[in-house]
N, C-alpha and C positions, 0 to 999 in steps of 0.2 A: 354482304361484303365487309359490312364494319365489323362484324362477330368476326370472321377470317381472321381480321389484319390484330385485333383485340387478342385473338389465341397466342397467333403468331408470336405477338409484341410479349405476350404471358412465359412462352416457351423459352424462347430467347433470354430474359430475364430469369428465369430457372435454369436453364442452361449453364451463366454465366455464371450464377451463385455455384454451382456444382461442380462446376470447372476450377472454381479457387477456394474450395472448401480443406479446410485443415493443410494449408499450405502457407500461410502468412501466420508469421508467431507475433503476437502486439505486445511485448514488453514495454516498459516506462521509459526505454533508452531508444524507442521506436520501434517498426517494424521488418520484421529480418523473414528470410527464408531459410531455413539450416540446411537445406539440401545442398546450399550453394556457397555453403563454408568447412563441408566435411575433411578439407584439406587440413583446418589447421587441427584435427584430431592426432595427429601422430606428433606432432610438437608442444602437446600440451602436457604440463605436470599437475593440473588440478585435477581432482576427483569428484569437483562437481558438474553437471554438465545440463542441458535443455534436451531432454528425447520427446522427440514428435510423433502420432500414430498416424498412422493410413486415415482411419476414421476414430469413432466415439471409442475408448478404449473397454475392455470390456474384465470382468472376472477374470476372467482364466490370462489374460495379460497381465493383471495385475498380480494373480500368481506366479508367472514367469518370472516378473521381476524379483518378487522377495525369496524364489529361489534361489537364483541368481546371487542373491547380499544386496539388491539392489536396494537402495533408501527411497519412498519418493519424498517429497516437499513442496513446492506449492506447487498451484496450477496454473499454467498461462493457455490464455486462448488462439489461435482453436487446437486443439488435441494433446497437448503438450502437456509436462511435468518437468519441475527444476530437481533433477537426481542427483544421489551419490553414490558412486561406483564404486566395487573394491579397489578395481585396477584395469590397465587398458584391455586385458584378456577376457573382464567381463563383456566389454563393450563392443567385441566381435566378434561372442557369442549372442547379439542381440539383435541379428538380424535375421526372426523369424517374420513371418508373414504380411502382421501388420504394425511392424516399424516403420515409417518413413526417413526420419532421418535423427540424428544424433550430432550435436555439435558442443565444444568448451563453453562453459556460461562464462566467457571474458569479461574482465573487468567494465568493459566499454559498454557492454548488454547490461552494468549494476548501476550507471548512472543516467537521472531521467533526465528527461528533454528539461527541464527548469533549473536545471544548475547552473549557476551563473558562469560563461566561457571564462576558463582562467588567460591572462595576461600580464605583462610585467607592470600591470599598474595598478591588480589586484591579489594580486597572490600574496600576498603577505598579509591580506585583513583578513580581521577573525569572519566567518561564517557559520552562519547557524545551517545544518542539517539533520535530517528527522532521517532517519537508516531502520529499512525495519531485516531483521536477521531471520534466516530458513530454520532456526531451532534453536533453540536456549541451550545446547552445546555449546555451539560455537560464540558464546558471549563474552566467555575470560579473553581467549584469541583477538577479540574485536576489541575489548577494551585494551588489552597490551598495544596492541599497533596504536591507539587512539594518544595512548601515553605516548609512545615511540614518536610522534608525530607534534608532540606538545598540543594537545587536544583536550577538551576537558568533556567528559561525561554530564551533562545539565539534568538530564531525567533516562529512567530505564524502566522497564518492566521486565528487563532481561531478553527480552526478544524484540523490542520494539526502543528506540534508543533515538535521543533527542544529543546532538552531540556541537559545541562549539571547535572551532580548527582552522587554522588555515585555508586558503583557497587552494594552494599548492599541493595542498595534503590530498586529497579528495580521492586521486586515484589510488593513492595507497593505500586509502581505508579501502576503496570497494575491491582492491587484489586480496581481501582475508579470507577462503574461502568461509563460504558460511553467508555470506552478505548478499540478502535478495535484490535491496535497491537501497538508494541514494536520492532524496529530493531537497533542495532546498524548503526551508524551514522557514516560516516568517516570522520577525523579530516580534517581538509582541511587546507592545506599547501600554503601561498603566497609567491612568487617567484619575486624581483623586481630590474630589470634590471638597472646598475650603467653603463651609457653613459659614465662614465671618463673611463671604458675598454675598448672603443671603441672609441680613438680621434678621428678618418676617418670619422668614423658613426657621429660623435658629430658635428663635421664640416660641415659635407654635408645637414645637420638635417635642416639648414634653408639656401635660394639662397641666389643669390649673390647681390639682390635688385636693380640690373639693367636688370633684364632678359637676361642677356647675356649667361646666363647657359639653356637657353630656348631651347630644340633643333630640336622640331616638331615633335616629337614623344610619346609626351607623351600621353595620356589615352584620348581618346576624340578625336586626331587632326590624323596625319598622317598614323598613325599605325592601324588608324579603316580605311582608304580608301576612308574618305570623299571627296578627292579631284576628285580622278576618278570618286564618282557618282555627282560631280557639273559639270564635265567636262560633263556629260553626258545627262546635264539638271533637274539633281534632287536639290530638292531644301526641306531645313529644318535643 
């Protein structure tokens, strides 16, 4: 009877996974279903977008698409890829077998759950955000807006981009196409140690220039054992 209700409890549980597989996209700005935003495709003027597969995408999908002009860019889980389309005629041409859905990567999908809620009693302090970008194209773009914005660039690697700004700015950086996400950044604090609190430490910091402070124990001589394996005929 327990084996039964054990199966049972097994099925059900696989069932359940199978039933919501490659159906929930988990971006940084939370979890979405695109199926259930296909509306706002025909009023959008980006050409980036989030397309979903039916299931694992396979070769010959991935051919479709760069027939198509399609671009991919990264990956979001489960089944998806962050695209760039030529234009809205590609994008319904894109509904062979196993598409599931296709929706605008909006601005609101590029910033994560950690960004601090803007309001009138923080939108004007500087914030730090780490923005990482779908392709080192779209970097000069990003940094114009960043200007536009009175923003300052702190660090880059060209795709990955550490940026000070406004609080108010935020969604106007993540409207550049090209921008995968948006997280707050944490201020990083240096901490640097004043030797005059420590005269001992400050003294001992350099020997006494005759090796008389030598004591044969230090890192390398006595303390590793070297002597017992010379004494034993080991050599090196």
């Amino acid at each position: 009877m327990m084996s039964r209700m054990l199966a049972a409890l097994a099925s059900l549980l696989l069932f359940s996974q199978l039933s919501f597989a490659g159906e929930t996209l988990f971006l940084k700005s939370g979890a979405i279903d695109p199926s259930l935003r296909t509306f706002a495709v025909e009023k959008s003027d980006t050409h980036i977008y989030v397309l979903q597969f039916k299931s694992t995408p396979t070769r010959q999908d991935y051919a479709n698409l760069k027939n198509l002009g399609v671009q991919r860019f990264a990956y979001v889980p489960d089944d998806a890829f962050i695209v760039e389309v030529p234009n809205i005629q590609t994008l319904k041409r894109l509904n062979w077998q196993n598409v599931r859905a296709y929706v605008p990567y909006q601005r609101t999908m590029r910033v994560g759950q950690n960004v601090q809620f803007v309001n009138v009693f923080n939108q004007n302090q500087n914030q730090l955000y780490s923005i990482r970008l779908l392709d080192k194209k779209f970097a000069n773009a990003f940094v114009h807006e960043v200007s536009a914005n009175k923003g300052t660039v702190v660090d880059s690697d060209g795709k990955n981009l550490i940026v000070k700004a406004q609080a108010h700015a935020v969604f106007n950086l993540a409207s550049v196409d090209g921008v995968e996400y948006i997280e707050q950044a944490p201020e990083i604090q240096l901490d640097y140690m004043n030797f005059g609190d420590f005269p001992d430490l400050r003294a001992n910091a350099a020997g006494n220039g005759d090796y008389s402070d030598i004591t044969g124990y230090e890192s390398g001589t006595k303390v590793m054992g070297f002597e017992k394996a010379w004494q034993r005929g080991y050599h090196g």
